[in-house]
Structure formats: C-alpha cells, structure tokens
N, C-alpha and C positions, 0 to 999 in steps of 0.2 A: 272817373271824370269824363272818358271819353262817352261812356254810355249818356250820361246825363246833355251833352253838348248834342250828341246823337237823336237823341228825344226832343231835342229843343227844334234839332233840324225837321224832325219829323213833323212837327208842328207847325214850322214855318210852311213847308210845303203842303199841307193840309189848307193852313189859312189864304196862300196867296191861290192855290184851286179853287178853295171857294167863291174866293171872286171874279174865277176867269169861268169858260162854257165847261171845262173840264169835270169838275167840279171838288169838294173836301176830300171825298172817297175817295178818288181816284189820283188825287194829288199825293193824299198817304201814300197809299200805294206806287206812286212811280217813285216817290222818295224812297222806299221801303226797299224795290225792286232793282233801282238803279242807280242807289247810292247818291254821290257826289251830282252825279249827273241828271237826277232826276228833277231836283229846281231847273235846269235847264229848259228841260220839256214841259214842265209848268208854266215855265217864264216867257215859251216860247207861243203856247196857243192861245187864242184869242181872247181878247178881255169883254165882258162884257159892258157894252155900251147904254147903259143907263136913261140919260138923255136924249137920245137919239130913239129908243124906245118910247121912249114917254111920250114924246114930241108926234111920232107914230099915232099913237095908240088917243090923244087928245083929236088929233084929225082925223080920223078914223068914227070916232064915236063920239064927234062932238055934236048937241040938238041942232034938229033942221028948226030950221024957223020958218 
C-alpha cells in the first residue's frame, strides 16, 4: 500500500514540476531523491508565468503599421 501512495507521490511531484521552470524530469527526481522533502523544493521554485509571457511576446512582435 505504501509503495502505491509512493508512486502516486511521485507523480504528483512530476506534474506540479512541470508546470513550474524546473521542470517534469527533474521534479521526479527531487521526489525520488528526497523523499517527503522533495514537493517542498518543487513547491518552492518559480512558477512559470504564463501571461505575463504572452503579454511580452504580443509587444514585442506585434505589426508596425
């Protein structure tokens, strides 16, 4: 039972990496590596900002007129 909860966490911290700069790979991995503690360091680096990018990237390359 524990192994299965185990995996469930491993996955959690896979997915919430992916959406941070970290990334999937590496969120496994700090789950993997440090346990309990590695959601932590996932939870903890930066998220990525979405709209704030966009918003960028629309001014940036929007047509000259």
């Amino acid at each position: 039972m524990f192994f299965i909860v185990w995996l469930f966490y491993l996955r959690l911290c896979a997915q919430q990496g992916s959406k941070r700069i970290i990334g999937g790979y590496a969120g496994f991995f700090y789950g993997l590596c440090f346990g309990f503690f590695g959601i932590f360091i996932v939870l903890s680096s930066r998220r990525l900002d979405d709209e704030a990018t966009n918003a960028m990237l629309i001014e940036k390359y929007k047509p000259v007129q």
